[in-house]
C-alpha positions as a printed NumPy array, in Angstrom:
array([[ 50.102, -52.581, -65.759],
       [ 47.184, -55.45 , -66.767],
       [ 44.422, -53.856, -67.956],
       [ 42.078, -54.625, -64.921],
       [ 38.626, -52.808, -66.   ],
       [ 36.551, -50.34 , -64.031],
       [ 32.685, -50.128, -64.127],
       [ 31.932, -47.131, -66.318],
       [ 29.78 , -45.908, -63.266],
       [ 33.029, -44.847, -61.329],
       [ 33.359, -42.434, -64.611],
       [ 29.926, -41.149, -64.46 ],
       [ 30.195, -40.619, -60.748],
       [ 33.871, -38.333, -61.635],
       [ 32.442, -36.376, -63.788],
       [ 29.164, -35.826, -62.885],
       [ 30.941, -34.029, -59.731],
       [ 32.968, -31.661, -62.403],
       [ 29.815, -31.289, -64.212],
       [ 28.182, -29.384, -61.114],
       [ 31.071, -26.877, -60.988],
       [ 29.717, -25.338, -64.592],
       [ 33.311, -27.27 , -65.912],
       [ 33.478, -29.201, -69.447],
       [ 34.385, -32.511, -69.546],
       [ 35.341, -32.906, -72.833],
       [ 38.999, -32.277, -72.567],
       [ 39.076, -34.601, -69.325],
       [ 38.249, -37.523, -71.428],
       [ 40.015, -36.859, -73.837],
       [ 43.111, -36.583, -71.825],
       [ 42.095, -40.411, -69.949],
       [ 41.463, -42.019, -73.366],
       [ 38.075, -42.773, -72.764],
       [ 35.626, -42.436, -75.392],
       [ 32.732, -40.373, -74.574],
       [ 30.494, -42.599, -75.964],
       [ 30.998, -45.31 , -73.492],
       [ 29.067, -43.037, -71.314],
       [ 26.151, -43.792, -73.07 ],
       [ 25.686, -47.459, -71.581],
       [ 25.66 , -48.792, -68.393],
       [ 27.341, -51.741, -68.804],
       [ 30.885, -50.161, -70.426],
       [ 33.986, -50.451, -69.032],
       [ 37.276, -48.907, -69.072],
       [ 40.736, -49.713, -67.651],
       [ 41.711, -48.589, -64.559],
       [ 44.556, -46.956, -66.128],
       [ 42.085, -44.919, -68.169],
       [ 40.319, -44.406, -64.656],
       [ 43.466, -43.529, -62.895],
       [ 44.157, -40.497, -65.397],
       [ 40.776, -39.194, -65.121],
       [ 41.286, -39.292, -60.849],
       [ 43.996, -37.321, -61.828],
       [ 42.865, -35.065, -64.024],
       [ 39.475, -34.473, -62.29 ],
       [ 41.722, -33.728, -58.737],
       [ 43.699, -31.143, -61.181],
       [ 40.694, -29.236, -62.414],
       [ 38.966, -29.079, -58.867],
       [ 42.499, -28.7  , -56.828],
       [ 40.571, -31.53 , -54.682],
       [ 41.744, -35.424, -54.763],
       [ 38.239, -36.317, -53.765],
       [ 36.091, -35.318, -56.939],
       [ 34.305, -32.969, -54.593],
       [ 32.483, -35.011, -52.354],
       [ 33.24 , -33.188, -49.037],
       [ 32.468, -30.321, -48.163],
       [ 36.216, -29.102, -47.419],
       [ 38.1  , -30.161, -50.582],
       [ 40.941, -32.091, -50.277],
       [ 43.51 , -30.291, -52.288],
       [ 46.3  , -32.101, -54.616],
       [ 49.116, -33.401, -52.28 ],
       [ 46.781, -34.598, -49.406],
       [ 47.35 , -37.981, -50.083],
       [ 50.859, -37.989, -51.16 ],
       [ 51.598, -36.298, -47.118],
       [ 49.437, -39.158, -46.179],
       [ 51.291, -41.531, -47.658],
       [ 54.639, -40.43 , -45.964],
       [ 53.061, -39.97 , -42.978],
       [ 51.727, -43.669, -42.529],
       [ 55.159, -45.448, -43.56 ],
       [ 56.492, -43.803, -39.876],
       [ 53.856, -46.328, -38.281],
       [ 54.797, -49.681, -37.065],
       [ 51.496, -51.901, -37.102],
       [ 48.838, -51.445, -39.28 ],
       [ 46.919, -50.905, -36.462],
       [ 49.099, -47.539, -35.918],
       [ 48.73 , -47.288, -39.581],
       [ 44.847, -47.163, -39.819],
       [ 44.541, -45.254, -36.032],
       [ 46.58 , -42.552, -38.064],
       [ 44.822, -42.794, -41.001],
       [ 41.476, -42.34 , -39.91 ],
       [ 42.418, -38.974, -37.931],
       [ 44.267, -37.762, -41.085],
       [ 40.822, -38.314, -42.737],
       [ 39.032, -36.834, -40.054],
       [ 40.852, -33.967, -40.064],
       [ 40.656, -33.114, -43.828],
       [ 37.263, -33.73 , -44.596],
       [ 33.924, -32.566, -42.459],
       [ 31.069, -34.376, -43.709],
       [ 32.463, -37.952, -43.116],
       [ 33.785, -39.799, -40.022],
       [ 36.118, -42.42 , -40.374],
       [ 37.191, -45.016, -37.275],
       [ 38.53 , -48.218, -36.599],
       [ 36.47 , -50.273, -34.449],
       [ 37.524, -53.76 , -32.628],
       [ 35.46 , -56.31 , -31.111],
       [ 37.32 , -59.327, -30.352],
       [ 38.198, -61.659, -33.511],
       [ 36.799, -58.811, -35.948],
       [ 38.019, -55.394, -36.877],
       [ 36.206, -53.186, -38.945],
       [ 37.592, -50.019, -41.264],
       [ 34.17 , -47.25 , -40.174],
       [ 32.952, -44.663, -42.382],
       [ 29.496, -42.803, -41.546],
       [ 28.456, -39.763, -42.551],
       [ 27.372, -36.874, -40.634],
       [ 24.292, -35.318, -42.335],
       [ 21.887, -37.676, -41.346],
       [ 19.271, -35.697, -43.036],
       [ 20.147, -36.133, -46.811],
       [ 20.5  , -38.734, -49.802],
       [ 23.85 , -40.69 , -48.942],
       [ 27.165, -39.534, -51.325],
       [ 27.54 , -42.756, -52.413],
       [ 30.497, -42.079, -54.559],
       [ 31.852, -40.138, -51.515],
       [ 31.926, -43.598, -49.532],
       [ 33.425, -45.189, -52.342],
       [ 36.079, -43.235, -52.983],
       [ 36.75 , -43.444, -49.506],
       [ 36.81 , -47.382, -49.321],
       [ 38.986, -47.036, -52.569],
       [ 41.933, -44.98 , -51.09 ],
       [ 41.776, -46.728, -47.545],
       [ 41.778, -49.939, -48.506],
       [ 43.869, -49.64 , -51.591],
       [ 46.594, -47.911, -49.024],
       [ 46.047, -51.047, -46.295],
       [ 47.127, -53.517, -48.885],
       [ 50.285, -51.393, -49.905],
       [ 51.532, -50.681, -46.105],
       [ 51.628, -54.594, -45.472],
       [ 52.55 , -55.53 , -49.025],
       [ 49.223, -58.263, -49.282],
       [ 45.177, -57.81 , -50.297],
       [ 44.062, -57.021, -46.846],
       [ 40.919, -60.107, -46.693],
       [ 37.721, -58.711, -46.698],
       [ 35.353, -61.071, -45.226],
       [ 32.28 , -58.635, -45.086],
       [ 31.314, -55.145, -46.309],
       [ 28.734, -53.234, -45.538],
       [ 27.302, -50.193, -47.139],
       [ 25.176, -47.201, -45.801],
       [ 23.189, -46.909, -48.451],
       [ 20.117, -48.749, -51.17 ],
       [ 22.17 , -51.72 , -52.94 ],
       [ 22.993, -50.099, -56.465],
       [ 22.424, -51.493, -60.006],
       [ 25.945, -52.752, -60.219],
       [ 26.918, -54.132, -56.784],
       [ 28.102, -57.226, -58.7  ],
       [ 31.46 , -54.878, -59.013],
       [ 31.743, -54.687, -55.157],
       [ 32.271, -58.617, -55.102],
       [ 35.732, -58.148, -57.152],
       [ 35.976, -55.371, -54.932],
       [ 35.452, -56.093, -51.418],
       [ 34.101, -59.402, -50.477],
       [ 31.345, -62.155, -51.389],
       [ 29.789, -60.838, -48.208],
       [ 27.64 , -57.583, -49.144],
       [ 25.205, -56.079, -47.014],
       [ 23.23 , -52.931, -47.732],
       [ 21.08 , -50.389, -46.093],
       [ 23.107, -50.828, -42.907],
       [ 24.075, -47.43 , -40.455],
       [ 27.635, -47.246, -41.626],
       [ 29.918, -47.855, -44.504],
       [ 32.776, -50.49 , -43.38 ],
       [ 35.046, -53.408, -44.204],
       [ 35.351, -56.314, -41.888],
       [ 38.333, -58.457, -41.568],
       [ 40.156, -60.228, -39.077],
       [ 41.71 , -58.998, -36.123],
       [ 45.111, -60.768, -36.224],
       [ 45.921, -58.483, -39.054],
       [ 46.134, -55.168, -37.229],
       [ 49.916, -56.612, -35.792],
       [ 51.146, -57.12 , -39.404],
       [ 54.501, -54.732, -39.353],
       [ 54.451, -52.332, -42.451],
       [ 57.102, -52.911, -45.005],
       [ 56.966, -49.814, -46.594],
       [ 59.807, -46.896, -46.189],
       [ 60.742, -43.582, -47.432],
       [ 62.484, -45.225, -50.522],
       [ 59.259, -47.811, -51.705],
       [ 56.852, -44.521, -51.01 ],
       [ 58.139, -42.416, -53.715],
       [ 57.426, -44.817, -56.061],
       [ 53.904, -45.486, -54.555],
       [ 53.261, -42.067, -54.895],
       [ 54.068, -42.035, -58.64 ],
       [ 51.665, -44.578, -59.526],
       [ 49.143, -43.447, -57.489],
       [ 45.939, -43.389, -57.885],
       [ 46.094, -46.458, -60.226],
       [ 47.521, -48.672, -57.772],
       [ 45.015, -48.494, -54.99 ],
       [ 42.218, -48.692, -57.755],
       [ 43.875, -52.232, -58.292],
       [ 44.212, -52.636, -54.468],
       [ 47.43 , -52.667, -54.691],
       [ 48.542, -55.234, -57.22 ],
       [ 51.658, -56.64 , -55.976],
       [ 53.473, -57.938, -59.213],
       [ 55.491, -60.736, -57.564],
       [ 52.302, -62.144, -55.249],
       [ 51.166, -65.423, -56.36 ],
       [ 47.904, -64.033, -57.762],
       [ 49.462, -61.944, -60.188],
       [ 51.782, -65.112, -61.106],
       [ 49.018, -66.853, -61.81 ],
       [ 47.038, -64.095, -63.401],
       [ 50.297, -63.728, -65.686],
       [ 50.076, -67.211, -66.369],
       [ 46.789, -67.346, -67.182],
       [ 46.541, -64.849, -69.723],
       [ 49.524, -66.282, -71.597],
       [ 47.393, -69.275, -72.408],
       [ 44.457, -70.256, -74.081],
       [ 41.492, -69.583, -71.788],
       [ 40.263, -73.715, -72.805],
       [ 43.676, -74.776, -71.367],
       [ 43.775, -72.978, -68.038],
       [ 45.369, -75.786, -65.339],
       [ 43.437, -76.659, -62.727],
       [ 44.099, -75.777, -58.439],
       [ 45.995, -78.956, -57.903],
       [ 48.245, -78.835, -61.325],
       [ 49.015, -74.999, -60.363],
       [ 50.066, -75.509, -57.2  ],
       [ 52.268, -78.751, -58.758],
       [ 53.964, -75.978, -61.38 ],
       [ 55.063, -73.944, -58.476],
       [ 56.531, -77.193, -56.442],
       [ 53.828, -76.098, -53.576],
       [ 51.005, -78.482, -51.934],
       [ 47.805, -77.316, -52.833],
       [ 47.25 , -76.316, -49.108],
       [ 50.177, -74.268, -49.323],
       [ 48.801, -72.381, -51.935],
       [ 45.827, -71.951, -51.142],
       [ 46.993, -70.165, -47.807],
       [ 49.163, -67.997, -49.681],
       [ 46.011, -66.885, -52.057],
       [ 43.824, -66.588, -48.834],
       [ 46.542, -64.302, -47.255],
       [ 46.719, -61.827, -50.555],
       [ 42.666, -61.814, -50.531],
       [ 42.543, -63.745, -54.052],
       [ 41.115, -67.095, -54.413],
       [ 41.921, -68.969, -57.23 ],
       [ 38.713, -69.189, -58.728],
       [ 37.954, -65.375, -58.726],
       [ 41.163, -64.659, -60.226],
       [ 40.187, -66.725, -63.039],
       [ 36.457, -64.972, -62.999],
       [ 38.181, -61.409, -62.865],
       [ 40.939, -62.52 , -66.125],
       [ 37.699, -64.035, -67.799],
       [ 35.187, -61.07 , -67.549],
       [ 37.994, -58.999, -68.817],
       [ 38.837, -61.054, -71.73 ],
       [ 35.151, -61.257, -72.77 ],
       [ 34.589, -57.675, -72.774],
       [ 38.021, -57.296, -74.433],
       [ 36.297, -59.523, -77.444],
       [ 33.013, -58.813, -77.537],
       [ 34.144, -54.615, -77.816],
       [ 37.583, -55.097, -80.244],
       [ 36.575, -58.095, -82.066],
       [ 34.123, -60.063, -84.558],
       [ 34.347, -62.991, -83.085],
       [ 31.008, -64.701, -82.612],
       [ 29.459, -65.502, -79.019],
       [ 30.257, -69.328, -79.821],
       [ 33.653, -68.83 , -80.215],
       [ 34.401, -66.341, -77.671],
       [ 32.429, -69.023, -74.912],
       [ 35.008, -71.872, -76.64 ],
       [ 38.177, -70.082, -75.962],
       [ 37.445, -69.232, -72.898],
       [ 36.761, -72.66 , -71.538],
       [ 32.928, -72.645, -71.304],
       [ 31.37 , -76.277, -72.315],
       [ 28.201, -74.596, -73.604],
       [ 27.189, -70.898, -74.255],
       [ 24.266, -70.914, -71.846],
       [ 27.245, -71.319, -69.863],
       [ 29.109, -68.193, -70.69 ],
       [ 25.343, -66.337, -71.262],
       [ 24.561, -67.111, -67.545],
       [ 28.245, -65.849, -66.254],
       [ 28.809, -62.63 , -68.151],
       [ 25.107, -61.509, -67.018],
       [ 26.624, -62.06 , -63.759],
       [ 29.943, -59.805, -64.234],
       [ 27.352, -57.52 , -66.403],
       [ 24.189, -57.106, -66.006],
       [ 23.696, -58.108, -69.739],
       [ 24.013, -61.006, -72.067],
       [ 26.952, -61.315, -74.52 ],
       [ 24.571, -60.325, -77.272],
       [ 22.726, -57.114, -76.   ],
       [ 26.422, -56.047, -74.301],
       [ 27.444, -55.487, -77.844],
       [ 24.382, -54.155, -79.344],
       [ 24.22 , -51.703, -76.975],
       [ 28.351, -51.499, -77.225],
       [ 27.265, -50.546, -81.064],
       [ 24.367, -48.102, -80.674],
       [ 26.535, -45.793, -78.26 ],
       [ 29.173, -45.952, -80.877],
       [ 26.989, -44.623, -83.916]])
């Protein structure tokens, strides 16, 4: 699996909901791999294999796949009879019609729908106690395992061209954008993801052999969205980070290495939900946090090998992916770890 990363909030958010059951958390980190003391800042990051294994772990100690967000827990297996149930479907518009009753049926203090309007379609979730603070890690988690299980049904990244959250825009909606979409609204009445119509008649390609081995990977493959290893963007993701980050081709010489017009390609990314150049941003976050938490190397020479012409360059971007500079990302890397 590459070692995509995961916000350290997504941690803090699964544990904080074993936390208010009186349970220790201890072990459950320790059974992830991820060091407790990565807690301590806001700007750490793990690998969503680490993540996965908590999901896991957390669902085992609750009996509840949902770290507790609901009301009605939604005990260890739910998903797995989900799974089996949707590969039966024929569209993905039967696939998200059933999935949203399966939801609805499971869990009582969230509605989930599928709404239509012409060129758009839009994956709905609002919650029904109007009168209290938003679960925001409820709708997450949500958006996580419905979306991650859209993309494996019709073996692409289903496009997200907008998404729209039901709640205050958090500290570190800058994940969402790798997430979901360069579209982000906030405050709006419901939680959903927008994308294009034409997509609910995609057949699914998925069958009772292919969903066993879904369900094994599970839940790290819908934190990745489904990362199909033979799609073009994990080609070039491949590709990428078997070279130097200062030698990385451009659009039109990648699309020449794979004898395909840059056009051609650049459908192909479109269709999977990856562009080229946030493929590159995703590998190069990554690698930066990679160096500035395993290694000594100085800002300088971190910026150079990854293909920055100046550091102000690679100071301005990684307060982007972030929140922090290079420099006070590993002083504060080094206070949590003393």
């Amino acid at each position: 699996m590459e070692k995509n990363s995961i916000s350290i909030h997504f941690v803090q958010s699964a544990l904080h909901s074993v936390e208010a059951r009186g349970h220790d958390t201890s072990e459950l980190l320790l059974a992830s791999d991820i060091d407790s003391a990565l807690l301590n800042s806001q700007q750490s990051r793990v690998t969503a294999e680490n993540f996965s294994a908590l999901w896991l772990a957390v669902a085992r100690c609750l009996d509840d796949e949902f770290f507790g967000q609901d009301s009605h827990r939604m005990k260890v297996g739910s998903f797995a009879m989900l799974c089996r149930t949707l590969i039966h479907c024929k569209t993905l518009k039967g696939a998200l019609v059933c999935m949203m009753r399966f939801f609805n049926l499971l869990l009582d203090d969230y509605h989930c729908s599928l709404v239509s309007d012409g060129q758009y379609s839009r994956m709905v979730i609002e919650e029904r106690g109007k009168n209290q603070e938003p679960r925001v890690f409820g709708h997450e988690t949500l958006l996580i395992m419905q979306h991650g299980l859209v993309c494996w049904l019709v073996g692409r990244r289903l496009p997200v061209l907008a998404a729209s959250f039901a709640y205050p825009e958090p500290s570190y909606s800058a994940e969402y954008l790798l997430m979901y979409s360069s579209e982000l609204h906030f405050n709006e009445n419901v939680t959903s993801l927008t994308f294009d119509a034409r997509y609910l008649d995609l057949p699914l390609i998925q069958n009772e052999r292919t969903v066993n081995a879904f369900i094994r990977a599970a839940p790290a493959n819908i934190v990745l969205k489904y990362k199909n290893n033979s799609s073009f963007s994990a080609t070039i993701r491949k590709t990428l980070r078997a070279m130097p980050s200062d030698e990385w081709p451009d659009f039109d010489t990648f699309a020449s290495t794979l004898n395909m017009t840059r056009s051609t390609l650049r459908r192909r990314l479109d269709e999977e939900g990856q562009p080229f150049q946030a493929i590159k941003d995703q590998l190069r976050r990554d690698i930066a946090i990679e160096s500035l938490s395993y290694h000594d190397k100085s800002v300088v020479e971190i910026a150079t090998e990854l293909g920055f012409a100046e550091p102000s360059a690679f100071h301005r971007a990684f307060k982007k992916w972030t929140g922090m500079t290079p420099g006070e990302y590993r002083q504060k890397l080094a206070q949590t770890q003393h």
